[in-house]
C-alpha positions in Angstrom: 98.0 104.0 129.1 100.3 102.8 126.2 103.7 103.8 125.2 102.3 105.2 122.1 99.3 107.2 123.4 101.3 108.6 126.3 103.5 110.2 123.1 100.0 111.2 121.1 98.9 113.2 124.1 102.4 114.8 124.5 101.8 116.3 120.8 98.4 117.4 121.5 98.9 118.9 124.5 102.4 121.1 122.5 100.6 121.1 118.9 96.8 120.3 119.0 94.7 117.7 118.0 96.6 115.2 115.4 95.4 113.8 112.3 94.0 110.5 111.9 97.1 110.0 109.5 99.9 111.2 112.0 98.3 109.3 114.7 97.7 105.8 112.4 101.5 105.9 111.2 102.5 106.4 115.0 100.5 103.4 116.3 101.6 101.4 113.4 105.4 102.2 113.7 105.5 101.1 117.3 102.8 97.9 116.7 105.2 97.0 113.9 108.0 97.1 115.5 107.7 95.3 118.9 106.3 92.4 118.3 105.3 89.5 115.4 101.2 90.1 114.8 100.6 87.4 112.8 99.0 83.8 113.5 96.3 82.1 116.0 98.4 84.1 118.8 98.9 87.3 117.4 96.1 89.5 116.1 95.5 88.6 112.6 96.2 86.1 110.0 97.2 86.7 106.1 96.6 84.4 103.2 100.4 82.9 102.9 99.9 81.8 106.5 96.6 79.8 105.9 97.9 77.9 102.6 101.2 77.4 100.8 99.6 77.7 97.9 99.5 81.2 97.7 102.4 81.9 98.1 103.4 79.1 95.3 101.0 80.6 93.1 102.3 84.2 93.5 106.0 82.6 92.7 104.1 81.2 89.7 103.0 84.6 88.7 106.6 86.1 89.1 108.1 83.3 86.7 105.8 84.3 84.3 106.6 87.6 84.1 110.1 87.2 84.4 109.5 84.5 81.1 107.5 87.9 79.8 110.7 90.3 80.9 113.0 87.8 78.1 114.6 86.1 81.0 117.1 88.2 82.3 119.7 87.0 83.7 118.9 89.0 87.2 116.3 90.3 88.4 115.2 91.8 91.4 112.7 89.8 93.4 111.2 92.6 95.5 108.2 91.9 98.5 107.2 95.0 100.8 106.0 94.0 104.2 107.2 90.2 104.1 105.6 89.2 108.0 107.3 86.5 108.8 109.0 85.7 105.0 106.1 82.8 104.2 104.8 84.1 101.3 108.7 84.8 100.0 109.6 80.9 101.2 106.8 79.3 99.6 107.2 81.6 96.1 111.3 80.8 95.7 110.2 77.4 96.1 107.6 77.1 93.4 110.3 79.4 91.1 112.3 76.6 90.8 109.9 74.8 89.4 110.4 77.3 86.1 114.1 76.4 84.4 116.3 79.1 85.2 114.0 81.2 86.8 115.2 80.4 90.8 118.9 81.6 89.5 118.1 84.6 88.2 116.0 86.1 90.9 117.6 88.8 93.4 116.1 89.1 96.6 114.9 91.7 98.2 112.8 92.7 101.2 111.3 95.6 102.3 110.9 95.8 106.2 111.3 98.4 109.1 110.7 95.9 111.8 114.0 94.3 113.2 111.5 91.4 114.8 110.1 90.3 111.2 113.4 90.9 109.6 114.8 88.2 112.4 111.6 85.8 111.3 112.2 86.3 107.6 116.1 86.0 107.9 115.3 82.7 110.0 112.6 81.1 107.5 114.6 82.1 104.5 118.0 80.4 105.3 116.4 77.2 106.1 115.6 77.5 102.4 118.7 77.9 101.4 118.0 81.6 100.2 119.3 84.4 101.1 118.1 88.2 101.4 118.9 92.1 101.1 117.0 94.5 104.0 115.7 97.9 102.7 113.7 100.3 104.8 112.1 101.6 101.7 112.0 101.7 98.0 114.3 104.4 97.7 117.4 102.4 98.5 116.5 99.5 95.8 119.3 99.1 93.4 118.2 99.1 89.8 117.1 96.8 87.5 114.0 95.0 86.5 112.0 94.2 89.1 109.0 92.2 90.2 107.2 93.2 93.0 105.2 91.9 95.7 103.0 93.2 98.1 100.3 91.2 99.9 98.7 93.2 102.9 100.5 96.4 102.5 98.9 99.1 101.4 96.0 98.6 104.4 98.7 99.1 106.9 99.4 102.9 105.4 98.1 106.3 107.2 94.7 107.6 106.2 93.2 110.5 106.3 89.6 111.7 107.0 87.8 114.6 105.8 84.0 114.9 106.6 81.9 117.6 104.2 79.8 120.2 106.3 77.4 123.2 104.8 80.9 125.4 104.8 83.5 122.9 102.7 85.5 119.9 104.1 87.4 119.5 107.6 89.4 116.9 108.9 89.0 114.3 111.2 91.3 114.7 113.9 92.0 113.3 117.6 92.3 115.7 120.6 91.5 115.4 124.2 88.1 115.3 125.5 86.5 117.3 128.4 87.2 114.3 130.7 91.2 114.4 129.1 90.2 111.3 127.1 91.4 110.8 123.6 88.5 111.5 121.3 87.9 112.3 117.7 86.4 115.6 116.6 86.8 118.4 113.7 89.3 120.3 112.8 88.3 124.3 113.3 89.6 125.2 109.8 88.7 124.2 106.6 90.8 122.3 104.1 91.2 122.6 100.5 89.5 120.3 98.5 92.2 119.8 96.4 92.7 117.4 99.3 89.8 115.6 98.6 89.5 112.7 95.6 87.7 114.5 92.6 85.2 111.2 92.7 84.0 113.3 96.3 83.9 116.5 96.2 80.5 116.8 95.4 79.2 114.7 98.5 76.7 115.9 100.6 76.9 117.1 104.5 77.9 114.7 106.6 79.4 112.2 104.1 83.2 110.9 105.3 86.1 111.0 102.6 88.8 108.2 103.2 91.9 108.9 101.4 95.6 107.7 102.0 98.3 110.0 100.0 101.1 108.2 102.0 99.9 105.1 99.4 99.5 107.2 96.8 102.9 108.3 96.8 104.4 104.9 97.6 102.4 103.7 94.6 103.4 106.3 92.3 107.3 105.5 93.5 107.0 101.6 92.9 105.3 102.4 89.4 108.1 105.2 88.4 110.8 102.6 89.2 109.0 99.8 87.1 108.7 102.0 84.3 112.2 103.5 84.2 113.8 99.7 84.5 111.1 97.4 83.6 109.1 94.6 85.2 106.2 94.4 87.5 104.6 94.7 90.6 101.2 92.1 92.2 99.3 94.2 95.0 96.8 91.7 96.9 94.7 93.4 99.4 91.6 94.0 100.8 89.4 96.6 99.9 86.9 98.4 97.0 87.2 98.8 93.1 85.8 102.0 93.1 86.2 105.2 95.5 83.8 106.2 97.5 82.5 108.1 100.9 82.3 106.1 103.4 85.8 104.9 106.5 87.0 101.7 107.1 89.4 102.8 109.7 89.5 99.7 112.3 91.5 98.3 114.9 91.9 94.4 115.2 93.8 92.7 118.0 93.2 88.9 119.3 91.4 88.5 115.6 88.6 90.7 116.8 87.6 94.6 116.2 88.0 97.1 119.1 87.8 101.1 119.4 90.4 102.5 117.0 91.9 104.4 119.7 91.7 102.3 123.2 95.0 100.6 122.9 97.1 102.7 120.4 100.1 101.2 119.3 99.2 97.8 120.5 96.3 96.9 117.9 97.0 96.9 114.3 95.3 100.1 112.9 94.3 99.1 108.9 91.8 100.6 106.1 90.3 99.0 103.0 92.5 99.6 100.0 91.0 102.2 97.3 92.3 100.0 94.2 90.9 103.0 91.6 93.1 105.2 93.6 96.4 102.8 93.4 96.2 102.2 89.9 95.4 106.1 88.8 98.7 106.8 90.7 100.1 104.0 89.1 99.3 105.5 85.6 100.6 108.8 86.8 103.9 107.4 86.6 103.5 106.1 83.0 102.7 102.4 84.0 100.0 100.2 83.2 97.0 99.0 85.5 95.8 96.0 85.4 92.5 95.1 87.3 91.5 95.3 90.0 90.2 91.5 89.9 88.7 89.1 92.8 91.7 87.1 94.7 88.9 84.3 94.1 89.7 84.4 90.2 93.0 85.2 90.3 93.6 82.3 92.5 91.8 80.4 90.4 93.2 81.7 87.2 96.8 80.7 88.2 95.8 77.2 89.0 94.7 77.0 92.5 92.3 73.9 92.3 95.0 71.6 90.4 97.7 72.3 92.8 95.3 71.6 95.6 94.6 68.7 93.9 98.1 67.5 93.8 99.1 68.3 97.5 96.0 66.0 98.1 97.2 63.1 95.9 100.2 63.1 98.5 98.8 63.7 101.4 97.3 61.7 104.5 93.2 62.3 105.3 93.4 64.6 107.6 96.1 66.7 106.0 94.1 66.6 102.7 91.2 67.5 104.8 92.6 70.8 106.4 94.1 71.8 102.8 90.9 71.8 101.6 89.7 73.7 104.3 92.6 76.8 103.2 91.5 76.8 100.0 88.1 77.4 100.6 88.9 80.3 102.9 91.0 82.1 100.5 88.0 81.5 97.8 85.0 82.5 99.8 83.1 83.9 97.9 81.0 86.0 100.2 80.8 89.1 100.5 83.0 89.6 103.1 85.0 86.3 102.4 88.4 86.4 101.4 87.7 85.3 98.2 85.7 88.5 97.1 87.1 91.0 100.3 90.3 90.9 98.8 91.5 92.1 95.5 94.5 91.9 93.3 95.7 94.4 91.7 98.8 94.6 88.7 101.0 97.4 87.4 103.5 96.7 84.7 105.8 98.6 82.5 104.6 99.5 79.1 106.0 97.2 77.1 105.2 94.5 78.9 102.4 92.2 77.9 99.1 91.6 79.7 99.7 89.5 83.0 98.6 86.5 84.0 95.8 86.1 86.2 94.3 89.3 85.0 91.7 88.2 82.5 88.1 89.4 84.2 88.6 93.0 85.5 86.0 94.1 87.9 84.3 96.4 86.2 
């Protein structure tokens, strides 16, 4: 029995069952925090981590906007959830590329994890850069800002309500018969204010997936761009539209398991509602742009010609495995990376339209 399950049954056994939320943010705290997930041995791998290029070509994308900003002087160079700095690295890099552009940027991560933080601190000095720690957005200090956030969002507690004949209920995990963990339904109904207005009107038995703690965190980010300017690049996976149906999965060793068998040591993650993220985003007052395929974004900022450069340069075999990245992070299959993942852009209102956002899904 984990750590983190012993502690789940403990608030069961004083409070009830749990939501799926309160349970997801538990896991996920303690996941987060004890160890580094990502690569061949950890239990899942992220785009910065299969090609330097995307992680150039988002520090492309952020001297572009700063260009679009008038250049300040400073500006705050913001990534939430960094893993192991690689996508930061591999941007600050390509920024100095851009005249003036490396000087100006600030930066800033946002991390809870001491283990990461160590990894990022590590990866970054060897740059030559150096770093500010926050815990969340709140302790941010102002300015314009550009933000990043690749894989974050997924990571954030969900909730799920399931329609029956009376209204909705929610999802919740208890203790079985046996004393197992199990899912089941709350007795009480809940209001469907709680709901997304796109679901109210499902039918029986139809399962509404819906994360306020991203909602909010959304709605914070876009409130801050819009009071002091700039912009913010979400890249996940997930759908345009919402709609019934969960994702709710557990991966560890790079393969699916039961969401609950090994709480707090699997990383517990749903698919991204990008029409949710961008209506809290224009909540706030800022402006949505997309959601659009990583395939052509990736391609719009110049993926192929970089590519093509790192190969002029490089030995067969290297040239050979770059090509290999690249086509991963453009699949275009259905669940390839290339179409699975979205991007996603918010930017203050005076800001023009940015780059890499020209073909909206519709």
């Amino acid at each position: 029995m984990t750590p983190v399950e012993q502690a789940i049954r403990r608030r069961i056994k004083v409070d009830g069952p749990q939501s799926i939320a309160a349970v997801m943010a538990t896991a996920n705290e303690h996941y987060y925090g004890t160890r580094d997930p990502l690569g061949a041995a950890g239990d899942f791998i992220t785009s910065p981590e299969i090609s330097q290029i995307f992680g150039e070509l988002v520090g492309l994308w952020a001297a572009m906007v700063w260009m679009s900003l008038g250049e300040p002087e400073r500006v705050l160079l913001v990534e939430l959830g960094p893993g192991r700095g690689t996508l930061m690295a591999d941007a600050l890099r390509a920024l100095k590329s851009v005249p003036g552009a490396r000087e100006a940027v600030d930066v800033h991560l946002v991390e809870t994890s001491p283990i990461l933080r160590a990894s990022q601190k590590r990866l970054l000095e060897t740059g030559g850069a150096t770093a500010t720690w926050h815990d969340n957005l709140a302790s941010l200090p102002a300015g314009p800002m550009i933000v990043i956030a690749n894989e974050f969002f997924d990571a954030l507690p969900v909730h799920h309500y399931v329609r029956v004949p009376e209204g909705w209920r929610e999802r919740c995990v208890g203790l079985s018969s046996e004393g197992e963990l199990a899912l089941g339904l709350a007795p009480y109904a809940v209001p469907a204010e709680l709901v997304p207005d796109a679901l109210r009107a499902c039918p029986p038995g139809c399962v509404a997936e819906t994360s306020p703690a991203s909602h909010r965190a959304m709605a914070d980010l876009a409130a801050r761009i819009v009071q002091h300017g700039g912009a913010g690049l979400v890249i996940d996976y997930g759908y345009t539209r919402t709609a019934p149906g969960e994702t709710l999965q557990a991966l560890k060793a790079h393969r699916r398991q039961e969401v609950l068998a090994e709480l707090g040591e699997a990383d517990l993650t749903a698919h991204v509602d990008f029409a949710a993220l961008a209506g809290a985003a224009s909540a706030s007052g800022a402006v949505a742009h997309g959601p659009v395929m990583q395939r052509d974004f990736l391609l719009a900022m110049g993926i192929m010609p970089r590519l093509a450069t790192l190969q002029r340069n490089s030995a067969t075999t290297v040239s050979a495995a770059l090509q290999v990245a690249v086509e991963r992070l453009l699949d275009p299959a259905p669940t390839g990376m290339g179409s699975l993942f979205k991007a996603l852009s918010i930017t203050s209102p005076r800001l023009p339209h940015p780059p890499g956002f020209e073909h909206p899904l519709p």
